[in-house]
C-alpha positions in Angstrom: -34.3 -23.0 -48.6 -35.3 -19.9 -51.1 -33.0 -16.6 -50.9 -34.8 -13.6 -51.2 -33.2 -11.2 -53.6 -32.8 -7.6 -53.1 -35.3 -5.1 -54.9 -33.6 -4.3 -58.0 -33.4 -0.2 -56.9 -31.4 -1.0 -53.4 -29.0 -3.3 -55.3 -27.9 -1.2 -57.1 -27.6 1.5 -54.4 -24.9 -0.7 -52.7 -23.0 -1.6 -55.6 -21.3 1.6 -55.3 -20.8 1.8 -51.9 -19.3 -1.8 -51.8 -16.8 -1.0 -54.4 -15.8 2.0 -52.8 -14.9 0.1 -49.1 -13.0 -2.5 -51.2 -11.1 0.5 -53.0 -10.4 2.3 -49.2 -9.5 -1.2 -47.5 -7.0 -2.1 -50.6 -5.8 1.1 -50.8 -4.9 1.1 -46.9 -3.2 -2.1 -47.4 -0.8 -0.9 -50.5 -0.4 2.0 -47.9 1.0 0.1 -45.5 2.9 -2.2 -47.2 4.7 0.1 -49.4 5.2 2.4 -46.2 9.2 2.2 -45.1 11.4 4.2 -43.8 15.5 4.2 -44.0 17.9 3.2 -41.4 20.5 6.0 -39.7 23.2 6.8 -41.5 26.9 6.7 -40.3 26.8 5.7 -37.2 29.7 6.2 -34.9 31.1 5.7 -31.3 33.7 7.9 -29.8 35.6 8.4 -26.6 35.8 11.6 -25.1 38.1 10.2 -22.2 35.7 10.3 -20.0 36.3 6.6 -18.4 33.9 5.0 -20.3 31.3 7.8 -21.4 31.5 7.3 -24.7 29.6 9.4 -27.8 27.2 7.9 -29.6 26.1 9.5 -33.1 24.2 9.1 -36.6 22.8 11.2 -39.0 19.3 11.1 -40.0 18.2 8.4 -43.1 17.6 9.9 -46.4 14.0 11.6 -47.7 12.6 10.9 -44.8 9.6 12.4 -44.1 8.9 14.8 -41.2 5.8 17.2 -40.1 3.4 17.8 -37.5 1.5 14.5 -38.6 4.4 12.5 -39.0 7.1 12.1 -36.8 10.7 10.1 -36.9 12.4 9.0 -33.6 15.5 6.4 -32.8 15.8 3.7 -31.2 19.3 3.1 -29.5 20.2 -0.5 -28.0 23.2 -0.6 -26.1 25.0 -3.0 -23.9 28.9 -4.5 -23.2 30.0 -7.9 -25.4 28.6 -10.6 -23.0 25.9 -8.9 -21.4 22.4 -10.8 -22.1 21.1 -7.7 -22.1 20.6 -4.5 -24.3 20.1 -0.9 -22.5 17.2 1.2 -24.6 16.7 4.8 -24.6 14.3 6.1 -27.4 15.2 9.8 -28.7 14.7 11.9 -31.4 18.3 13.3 -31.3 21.2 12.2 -33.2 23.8 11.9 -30.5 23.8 10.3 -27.2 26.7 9.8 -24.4 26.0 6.6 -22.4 28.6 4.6 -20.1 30.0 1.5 -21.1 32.7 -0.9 -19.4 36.2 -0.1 -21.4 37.7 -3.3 -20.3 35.2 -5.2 -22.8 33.9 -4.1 -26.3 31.2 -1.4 -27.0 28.0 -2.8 -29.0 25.3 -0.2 -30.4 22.8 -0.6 -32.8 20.3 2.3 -33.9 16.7 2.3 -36.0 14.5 4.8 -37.5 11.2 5.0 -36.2 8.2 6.6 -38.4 4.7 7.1 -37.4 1.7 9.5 -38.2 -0.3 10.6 -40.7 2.8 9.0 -43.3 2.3 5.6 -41.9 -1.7 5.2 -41.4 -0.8 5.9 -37.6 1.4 2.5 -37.6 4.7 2.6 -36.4 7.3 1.3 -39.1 10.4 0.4 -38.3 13.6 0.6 -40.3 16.5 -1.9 -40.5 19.0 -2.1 -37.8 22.6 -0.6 -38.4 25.4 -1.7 -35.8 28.8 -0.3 -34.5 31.2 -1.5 -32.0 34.2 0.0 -29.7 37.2 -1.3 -28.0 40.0 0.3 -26.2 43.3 -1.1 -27.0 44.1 -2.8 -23.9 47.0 -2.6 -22.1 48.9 -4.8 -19.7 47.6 -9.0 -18.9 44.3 -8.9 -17.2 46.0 -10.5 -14.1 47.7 -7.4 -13.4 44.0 -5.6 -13.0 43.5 -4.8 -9.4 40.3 -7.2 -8.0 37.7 -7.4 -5.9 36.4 -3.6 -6.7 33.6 -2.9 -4.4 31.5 0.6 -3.8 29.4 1.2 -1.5 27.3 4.5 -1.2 26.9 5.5 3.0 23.7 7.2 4.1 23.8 8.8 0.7 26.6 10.9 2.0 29.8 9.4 0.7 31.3 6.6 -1.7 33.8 4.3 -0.1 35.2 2.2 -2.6 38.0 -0.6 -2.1 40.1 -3.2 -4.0 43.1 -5.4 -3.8 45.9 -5.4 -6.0 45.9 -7.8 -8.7 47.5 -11.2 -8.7 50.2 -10.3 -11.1 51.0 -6.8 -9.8 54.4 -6.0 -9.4 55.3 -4.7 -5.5 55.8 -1.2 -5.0 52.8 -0.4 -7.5 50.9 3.1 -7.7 47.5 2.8 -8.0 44.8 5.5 -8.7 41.3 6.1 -8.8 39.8 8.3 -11.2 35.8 9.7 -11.7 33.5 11.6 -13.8 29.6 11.8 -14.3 27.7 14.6 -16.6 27.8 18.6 -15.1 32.1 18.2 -14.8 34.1 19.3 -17.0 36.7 16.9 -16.8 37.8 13.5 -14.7 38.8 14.2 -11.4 41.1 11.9 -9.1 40.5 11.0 -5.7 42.1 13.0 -2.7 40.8 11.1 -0.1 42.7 7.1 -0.3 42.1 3.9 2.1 45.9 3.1 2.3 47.4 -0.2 3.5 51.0 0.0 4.3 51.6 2.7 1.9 49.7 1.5 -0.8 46.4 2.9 -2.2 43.7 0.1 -1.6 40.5 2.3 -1.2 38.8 5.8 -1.8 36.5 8.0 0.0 34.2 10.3 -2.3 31.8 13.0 -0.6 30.3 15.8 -2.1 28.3 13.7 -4.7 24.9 14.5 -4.7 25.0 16.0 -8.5 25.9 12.6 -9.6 22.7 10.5 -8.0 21.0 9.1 -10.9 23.4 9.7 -13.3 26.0 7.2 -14.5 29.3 8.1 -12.5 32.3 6.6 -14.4 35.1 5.1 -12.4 38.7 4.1 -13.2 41.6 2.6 -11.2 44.6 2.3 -12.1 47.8 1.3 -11.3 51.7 2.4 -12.5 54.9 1.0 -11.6 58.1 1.7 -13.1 58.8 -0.5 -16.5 55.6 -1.9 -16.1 52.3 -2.1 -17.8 49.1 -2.5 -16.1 45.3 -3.0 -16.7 42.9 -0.7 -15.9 39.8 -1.0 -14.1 36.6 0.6 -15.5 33.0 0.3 -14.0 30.4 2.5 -14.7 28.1 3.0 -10.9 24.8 4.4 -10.1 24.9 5.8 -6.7 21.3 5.3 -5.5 21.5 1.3 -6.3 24.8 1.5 -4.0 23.5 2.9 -1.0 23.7 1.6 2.8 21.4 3.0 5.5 22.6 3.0 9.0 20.6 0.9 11.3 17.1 2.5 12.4 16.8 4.6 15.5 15.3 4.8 18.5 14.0 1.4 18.7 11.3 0.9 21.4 9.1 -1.8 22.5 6.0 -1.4 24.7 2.6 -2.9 25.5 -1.1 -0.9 24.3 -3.9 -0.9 26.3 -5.5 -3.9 23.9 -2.0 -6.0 25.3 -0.7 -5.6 21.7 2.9 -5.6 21.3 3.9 -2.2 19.6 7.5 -1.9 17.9 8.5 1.5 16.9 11.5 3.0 15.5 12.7 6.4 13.9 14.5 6.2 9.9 18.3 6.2 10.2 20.3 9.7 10.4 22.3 11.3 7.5 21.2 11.9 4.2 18.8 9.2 3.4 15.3 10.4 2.3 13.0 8.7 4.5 10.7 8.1 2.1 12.9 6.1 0.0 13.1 3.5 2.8 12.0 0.1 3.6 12.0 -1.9 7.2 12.5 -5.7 7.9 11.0 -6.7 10.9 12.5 -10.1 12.1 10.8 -12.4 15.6 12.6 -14.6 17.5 10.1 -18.1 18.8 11.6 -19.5 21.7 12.7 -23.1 21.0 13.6 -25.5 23.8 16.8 -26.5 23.3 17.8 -24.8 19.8 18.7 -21.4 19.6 16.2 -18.7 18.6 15.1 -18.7 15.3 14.8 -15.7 13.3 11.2 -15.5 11.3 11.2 -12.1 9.0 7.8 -10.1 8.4 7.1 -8.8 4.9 8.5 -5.9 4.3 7.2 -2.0 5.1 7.7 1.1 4.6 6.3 1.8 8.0 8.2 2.8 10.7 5.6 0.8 13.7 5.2 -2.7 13.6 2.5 -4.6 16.2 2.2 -8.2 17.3 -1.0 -9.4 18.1 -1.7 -11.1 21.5 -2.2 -14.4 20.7 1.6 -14.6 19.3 3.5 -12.7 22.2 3.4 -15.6 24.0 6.3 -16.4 20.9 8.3 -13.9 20.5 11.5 -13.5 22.7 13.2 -10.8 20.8 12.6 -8.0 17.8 14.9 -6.7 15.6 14.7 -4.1 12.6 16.6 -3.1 9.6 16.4 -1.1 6.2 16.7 -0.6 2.9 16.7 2.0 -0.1 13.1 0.3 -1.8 12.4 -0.1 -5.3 10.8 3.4 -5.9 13.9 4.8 -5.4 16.3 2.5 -6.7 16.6 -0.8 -8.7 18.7 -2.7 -5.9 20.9 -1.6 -2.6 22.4 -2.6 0.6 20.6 -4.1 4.0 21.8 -1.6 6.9 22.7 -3.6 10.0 20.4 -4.7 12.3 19.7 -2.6 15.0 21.8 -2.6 17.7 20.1 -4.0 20.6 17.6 -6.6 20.7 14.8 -6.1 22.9 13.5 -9.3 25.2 10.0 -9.6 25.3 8.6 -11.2 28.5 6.9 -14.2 27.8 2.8 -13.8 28.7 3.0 -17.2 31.1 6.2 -15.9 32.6 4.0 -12.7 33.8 1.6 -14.1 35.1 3.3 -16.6 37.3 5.5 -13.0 38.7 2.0 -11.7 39.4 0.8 -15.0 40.9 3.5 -15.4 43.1 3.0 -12.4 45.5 -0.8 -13.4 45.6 0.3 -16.6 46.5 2.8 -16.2 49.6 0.3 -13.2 51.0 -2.2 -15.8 51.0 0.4 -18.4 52.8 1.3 -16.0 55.5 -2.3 -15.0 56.0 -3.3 -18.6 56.6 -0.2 -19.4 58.9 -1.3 -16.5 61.1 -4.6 -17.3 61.4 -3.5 -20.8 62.2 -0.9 -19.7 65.3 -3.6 -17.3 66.2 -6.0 -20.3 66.3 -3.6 -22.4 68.3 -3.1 -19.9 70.8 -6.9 -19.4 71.7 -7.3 -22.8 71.7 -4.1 -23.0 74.2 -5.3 -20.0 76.2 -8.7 -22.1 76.8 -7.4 -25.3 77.8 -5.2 -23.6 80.4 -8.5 -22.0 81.3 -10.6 -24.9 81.9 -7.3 -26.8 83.6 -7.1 -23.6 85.8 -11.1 -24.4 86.6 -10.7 -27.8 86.9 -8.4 -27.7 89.4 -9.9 -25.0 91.4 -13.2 -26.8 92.0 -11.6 -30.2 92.5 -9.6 -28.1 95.8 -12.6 -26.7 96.8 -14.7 -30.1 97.0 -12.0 -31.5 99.2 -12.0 -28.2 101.8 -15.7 -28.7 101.7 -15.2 -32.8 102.9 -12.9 -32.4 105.2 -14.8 -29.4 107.3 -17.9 -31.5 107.2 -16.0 -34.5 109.0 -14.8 -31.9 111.4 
């Protein structure tokens, strides 16, 4: 195959524009390559005694570079030793206050992020630089009280409980203490669950300034000559919450002979929209008990059973849920109180049936006795004839032998 050269004048046009795109495309890459950017300096975690709100804060990394074109942010990781894992929140601050659990160690690391005009438009990322916290523990971990649970009620109030723990001493003191970001300072509850005497439980209201924020929680526990470990659990209301059951619930029949189930959100403070139903069916089964087949879920408060599965269904149910564009988890309510019987389609018709059925019966006996009688009333007739005219011919005999 022959290869056609270029004309000598057009060569020589591009040698200077191909030596200038290796120069740009080289000197991109030395650009990028030599581009770096410092980790934070002095990073520290503090407690403000806050119940597990700690303070998180670095100072910026040297000669770094900052302008319209160019800008430097942080990346903070965050998490409690044995959690898989790590909390992020990017931020271009230098301090942050997050909540952590006291009872285990603290671990934060921090970068520097760079990216603009300084960087080609390419994020660069620094090294990693780490710091970890622990309160000095008090008291054997036996002595912690167990089985903390919180629940958040119709988004109205906080009922939390516990029991004491397995190696506190009789007689003990316990105490539940809160705080989340907007008070000034940790408050203690004035509301306790008690149980002969002692504090098992706590009733919160009033906590709508602390929904989606972390609200920092600590019980503890004193007894006289005795040391005892504290509880601390950092909570976000709106993955706590428990609707009541939905309202109103009401079955009926359209004019298609669909099945319509309709029900009104739950009272308190719940927003509606942040609610989602489960709609269970019970199917008759001969000689098991009814077995409970869920829908998918909805955020609907009407649900409709087609026709060809009434036949089915013996019973509907409903229940709800904070859903997941309101909150990452939460509680079932209960099932709605009542469960309304549906009657079966076969079941109807032979209630319908039966009416048509016995008028027919007792239209058919009467015509029958009616029938009989006529037919008695002529035979008596023609015997009444009968026995006339056989009287008569004898008369009429014996006056003609006369």
């Amino acid at each position: 195959m022959l290869h056609q050269r270029a004309p000598p004048v057009l060569a020589a046009a591009l040698q200077p524009i191909s030596l200038l795109s290796l120069m740009l495309a080289w000197g991109c890459v030395i650009s990028s390559s030599h581009t770096a950017v410092a980790p934070p300096l002095d990073l520290q975690i503090t407690d403000p005694g806050l119940l597990g709100s700690l303070d998180i804060e670095w100072k910026p990394p040297p000669n770094v570079q900052t302008s319209n074109d160019c800008t430097v942010k942080y990346k903070c990781e965050y998490r409690n030793a044995g959690d898989r894992e790590w909390k992020v929140i990017f931020t271009r601050k230098l301090k942050l206050r997050v909540g952590f659990d006291l009872s285990r160690t603290a671990e934060v690391k921090v970068q520097t992020l760079l990216k603009g005009w300084c960087t080609n438009d390419v994020e660069v990322q620094s090294e990693w630089i780490h710091a970890t916290f622990r309160v000095p523990l008090q008291g054997k971990l036996e002595s912690e009280v167990q089985n903390f649970h919180c629940v958040y009620h119709d988004w109205e109030y906080l009922k939390c409980t516990w029991q004491p723990g397995l190696l506190a001493p009789r007689g003990v003191n316990y105490g539940l203490y809160y705080w989340y970001e907007g008070l000034e300072h940790t408050v203690q509850c004035d509301n306790y669950i008690q149980d002969h005497g002692i504090n098992m439980g706590c009733m919160l209201q009033n906590l709508s300034q602390a929904e989606y924020k972390d609200l920092s929680i600590c019980v503890n526990g004193s007894v006289a000559g005795t040391s005892l470990r504290p509880l601390y659990a950092t909570l976000r209301l709106h993955n706590l919450a428990k609707p009541s059951p939905p309202q109103q619930l009401v079955v009926s029949m359209s004019a298609a002979e669909e099945l319509r189930v309709v029900w009104s959100p739950p009272g308190g403070q719940t927003p509606p929209q942040c609610l989602e139903y489960e709609v269970q069916l019970a199917e008759e089964q001969r000689e098991a008990k009814a077995a409970w087949a869920s829908m998918p879920t909805q955020v609907e408060t009407a649900f409709t059973i087609s026709r060809a599965n009434q036949s089915r269904v013996s019973c509907v149910r409903v229940r709800g849920r904070t859903n997941s564009f309101c909150a990452d988890e939460g509680f079932w309510s209960e099932w709605t109180q009542e469960c309304f019987s549906v009657t079966r389609k076969e079941v109807k018709q032979l209630f319908i049936l039966i009416p048509v059925i016995l008028g027919l019966s007792s239209s058919l006996l009467i015509f029958t006795l009616i029938g009989q009688c006529k037919k008695r009333s002529v035979y008596s007739r023609w015997e009444f004839l009968v026995n006339r005219g056989s009287s008569e011919g004898k008369s009429s005999l014996h006056q003609s032998a006369l």
